[in-house]
Steps between C-alpha positions, in 0.01 A plus 500: 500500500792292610841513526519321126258759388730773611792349432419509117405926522805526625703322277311658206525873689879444484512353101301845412698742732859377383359476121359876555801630669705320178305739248598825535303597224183503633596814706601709250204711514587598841887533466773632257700129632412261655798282577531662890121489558369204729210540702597662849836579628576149710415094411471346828839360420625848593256598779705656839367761703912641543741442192656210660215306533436550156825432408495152723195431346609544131822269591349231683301467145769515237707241753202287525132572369295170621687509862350896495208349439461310818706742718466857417153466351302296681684626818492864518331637130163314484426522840548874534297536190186262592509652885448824355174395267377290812577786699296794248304322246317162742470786769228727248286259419224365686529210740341233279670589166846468726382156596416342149800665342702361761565168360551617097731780595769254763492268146607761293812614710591160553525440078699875507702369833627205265546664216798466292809712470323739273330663740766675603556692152103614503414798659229665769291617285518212279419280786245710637331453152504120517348500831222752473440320146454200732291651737251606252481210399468339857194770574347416149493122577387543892209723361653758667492919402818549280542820674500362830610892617217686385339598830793616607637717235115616426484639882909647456341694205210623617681581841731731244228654298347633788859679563546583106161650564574718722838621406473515115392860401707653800827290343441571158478883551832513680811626367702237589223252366700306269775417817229437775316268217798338407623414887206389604524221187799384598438511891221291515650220319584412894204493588489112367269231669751227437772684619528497892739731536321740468150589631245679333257788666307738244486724862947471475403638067304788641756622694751494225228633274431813682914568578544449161289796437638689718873509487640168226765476754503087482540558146771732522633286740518208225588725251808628676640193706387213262733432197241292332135753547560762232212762409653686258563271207079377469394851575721609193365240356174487567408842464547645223367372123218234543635149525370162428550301844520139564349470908583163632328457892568230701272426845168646585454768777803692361364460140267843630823678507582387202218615375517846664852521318341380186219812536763764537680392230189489289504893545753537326402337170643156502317238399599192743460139396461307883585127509388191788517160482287320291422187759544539883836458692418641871397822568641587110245769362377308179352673228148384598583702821585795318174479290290479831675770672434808196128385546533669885335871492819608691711406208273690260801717352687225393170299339463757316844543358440127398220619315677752327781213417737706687566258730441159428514159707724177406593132599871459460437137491681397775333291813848506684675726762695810301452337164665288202611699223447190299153482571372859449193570298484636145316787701791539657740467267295783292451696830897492601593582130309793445613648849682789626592382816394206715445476890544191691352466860610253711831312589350197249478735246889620616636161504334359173634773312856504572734828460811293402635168476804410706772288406777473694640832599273679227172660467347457162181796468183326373430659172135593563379644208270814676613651824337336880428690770469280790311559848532242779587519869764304552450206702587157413845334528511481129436896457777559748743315395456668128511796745821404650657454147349908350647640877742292628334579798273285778327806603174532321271798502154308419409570104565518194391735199788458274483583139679284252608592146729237347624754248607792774774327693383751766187293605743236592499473869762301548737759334 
């Protein structure tokens, strides 16, 4: 595992990603057309965390693409992005793991540090793909778990189970059940390990819990003062005829809210298709976590709704951060097809499914062929600037639960 080693994934990651992106024709399952889609909103080429960085950045690569290369990119882009896996991922795993990955991982980022122009024209979650394909097979080679985060997100689950536990039946038999279940889903997707700004406490959820059932004020709150939180459209949605439902989840811990979501909506008659990762990529659920976690008593409800094939469990064949459309699964594929509605969790999920396409001064909608809800907090630089450009706005109220539908131009946010 040297820097030649590395340096030929890379160059073959970047032959298959600009051939992919090339054949729009793959994603026609997904999308009416596909000449707008690309896979997240920004290539690094266009990364800025205010429009004029973004727009320096873009020029300093049409004037000159190989002197971006050693200025812009190795400067200021790289180094944010490997201080913040040093900084989250090296810090979550034991001490000994940390020191024999030590040596593989500084090789890699020196082969992406000298990469070539194209680089800049790939995008975050296409590089997050190449390197957690690399680290799995780093942790294969060193002998090492492939899910080098299972401790972890096994305690952050069981820590939330004993919560779910406690809280289910009293949640499920309130009348404002379907908002409380549906804030709490999209709440918790703060409550990340890898993201330091903010810090989890299940004794913070309880509080929140129990107001929750008392008055919904946050949730008014949201729904009042927060363009981009929006109960009305999924409850009119959602509860009415039985729907097929396409679940995506994104980190464990929150995935019990997810779940608590996915049990009220089960009430209702919809049968709801739930999709993971298929390989490991941090504290990802993968679908090998979802398998383990309907075996729990606690979760009996739900098992049993798998029994009854009213809920069933998928990979989406991804082993990246959000996901590749390219790369989806024919479960997927089938899963997404036959749906009503899908629901995305997570600013990955967000950013790898993009609402529109900009080009110059225009916003192109992404023709998605079945309407997205998505629920994130809203977090990263990435998510706010894609923020910035719905509000026109810097001031940010937190999350998101935003429904899309490309064929109601009211879903567009941005309008």
């Amino acid at each position: 595992m040297n820097n030649a080693f590395f340096t030929k994934k890379l160059i073959q990651f970047y032959d298959s990603v600009f051939a992919i992106n090339q054949d729009k024709f793959d994603l026609k399952w997904a999308l009416h057309n596909s000449s707008h889609f690309r896979s997240g909103y920004f290539n690094f080429c266009q990364f800025g965390n205010h429009w004029y960085h973004s727009q320096l950045n873009q020029l300093s690569y049409k004037l000159n693409s190989k002197l971006w290369t050693f200025t812009l990119w190795k400067k200021f882009i790289l180094p944010s992005l490997k201080s913040k896996m040093e900084t989250t991922f090296l810090k979550h795993i034991p001490k000994d793991q940390q020191v024999a990955l030590k040596e593989p991982l500084n090789s890699l980022f020196r082969v992406i540090q000298n990469a070539d122009a194209r680089i800049g024209l790939m995008s975050f979650c296409e590089m997050a793909l190449f390197i957690n394909n690399m680290l799995l097979y780093i942790y294969q080679t060193m002998e090492l778990p492939l899910d080098l985060f299972h401790d972890i997100k096994d305690y952050q689950n069981q820590e939330n189970l004993t919560i779910f536990s406690e809280i289910d039946q009293e949640v499920q038999n309130h009348p404002k059940a379907f908002e409380i279940t549906l804030y709490l889903a999209t709440l918790t997707n703060f409550f990340d390990i890898l993201d330091h700004s903010t810090e989890y406490n299940a004794s913070d959820l309880y509080e929140i819990i129990n107001q929750l059932l008392d008055d919904q004020e946050d949730i008014h709150y949201q729904h009042n003062h927060n363009t981009l939180v929006d109960f009305r459209y999924p409850k009119q949605l959602l509860q009415h005829k039985p729907k097929r439902i396409l679940y995506e989840v994104d980190n464990s811990g929150e995935v019990i809210y997810d779940l608590l979501f996915i049990n009220h909506l089960l009430s209702y008659g919809h049968k709801i298709t739930i999709a993971a990762k298929e390989l490991p990529c941090f504290n990802d659920v993968t679908i090998n976590d979802l398998s383990t976690l309907l075996q729990n008593p606690i979760l009996r409800s739900l098992k049993n709704a798998h029994s009854q094939k009213q809920l069933q469990l998928i990979s989406n064949g991804n082993s990246t951060l959000g996901k590749c459309l390219h790369l989806m699964s024919a479960d997927y594929k089938e899963a997404y097809l036959n749906a009503d509605l899908t629901i995305l969790k997570g600013q990955a999920h967000f950013d790898a499914m993009p609402l529109f396409r900009q080009q110059k001064f225009k916003k192109f909608p992404i023709s998605y062929k079945k309407p997205l809800l998505f629920l994130t907090g809203i977090r990263s630089n990435i998510t706010k600037r894609i923020v910035r450009i719905f509000q026109g706005t810097t001031q940010f109220e937190g999350m998101m639960i935003l429904l899309f539908n490309y064929s109601h131009r009211n879903t567009y946010p941005w309008l």
